[in-house]
N, C-alpha and C positions, 0 to 999 in steps of 0.2 A: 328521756332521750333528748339529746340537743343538737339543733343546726347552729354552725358556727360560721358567721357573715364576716367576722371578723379580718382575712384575707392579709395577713402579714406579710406575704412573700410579693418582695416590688411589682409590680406588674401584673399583680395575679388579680382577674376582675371576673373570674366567671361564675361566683355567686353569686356576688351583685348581677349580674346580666340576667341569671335565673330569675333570681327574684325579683327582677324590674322586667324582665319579660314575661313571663312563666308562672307565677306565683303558684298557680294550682299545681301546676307538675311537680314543685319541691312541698307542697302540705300531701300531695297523692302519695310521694315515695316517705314522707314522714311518718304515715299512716299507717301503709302498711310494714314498714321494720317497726313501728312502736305495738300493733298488732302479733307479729312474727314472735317479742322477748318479752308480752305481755305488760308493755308499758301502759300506764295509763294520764301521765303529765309528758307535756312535751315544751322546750324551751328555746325561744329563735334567737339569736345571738345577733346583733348585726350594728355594725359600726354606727357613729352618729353620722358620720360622714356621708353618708348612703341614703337621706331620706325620703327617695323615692324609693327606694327596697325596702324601707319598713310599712310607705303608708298602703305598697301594692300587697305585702303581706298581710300586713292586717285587714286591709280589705277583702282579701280573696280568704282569710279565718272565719269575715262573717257571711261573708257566701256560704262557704261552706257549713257554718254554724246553722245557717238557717235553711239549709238543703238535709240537713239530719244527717251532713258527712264529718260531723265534729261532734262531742259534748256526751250526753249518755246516751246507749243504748244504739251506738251508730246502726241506721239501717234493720232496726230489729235483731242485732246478733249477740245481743248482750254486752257488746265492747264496748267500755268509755275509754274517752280521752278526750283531751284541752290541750290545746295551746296559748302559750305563751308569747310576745315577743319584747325582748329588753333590748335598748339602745345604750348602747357601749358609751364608753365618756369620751371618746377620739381615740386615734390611734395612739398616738403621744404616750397618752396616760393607760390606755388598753392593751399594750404590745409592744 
């Protein structure tokens, strides 16, 4: 599964906003659709340009890593899953 921070269309800023606000509500909705199609890898896309949206993401990853809301066996139900997050080369060279 992959979120994509990437945000091509001029003016468009509202996954960054997510993710610099919100972190846990876009890894909650990640979860459960990687859940839903039996994903079990998930991968954050997100501009270099944005490095508060990657370092809230990856913070709010090991929160959750270490609440037993990521990794194997989420919560006792058998489901694994991880995430990822990769930082894009800039827009320039990304889009």
């Amino acid at each position: 599964v992959l979120v994509n921070c990437s945000e091509g269309d001029p003016g468009a800023y509202v996954n960054r906003a997510l993710m610099e606000g919100n972190p846990h509500s876009v890894l909650e909705g990640f979860i459960i659709g990687a859940y839903a199609i039996g994903a079990h890898r998930g991968f954050i896309y997100v501009r270099q340009e944005y490095p508060l949206a990657c370092e809230n993401m990856i913070w709010a990853i090991k929160q959750a890593e270490e609440r037993g809301l990521l990794g194997e066996n989420i919560l006792g139900s058998g489901f694994d899953f991880e995430v990822k997050v990769h930082r894009g080369a800039g827009m320039f060279v990304g889009g």
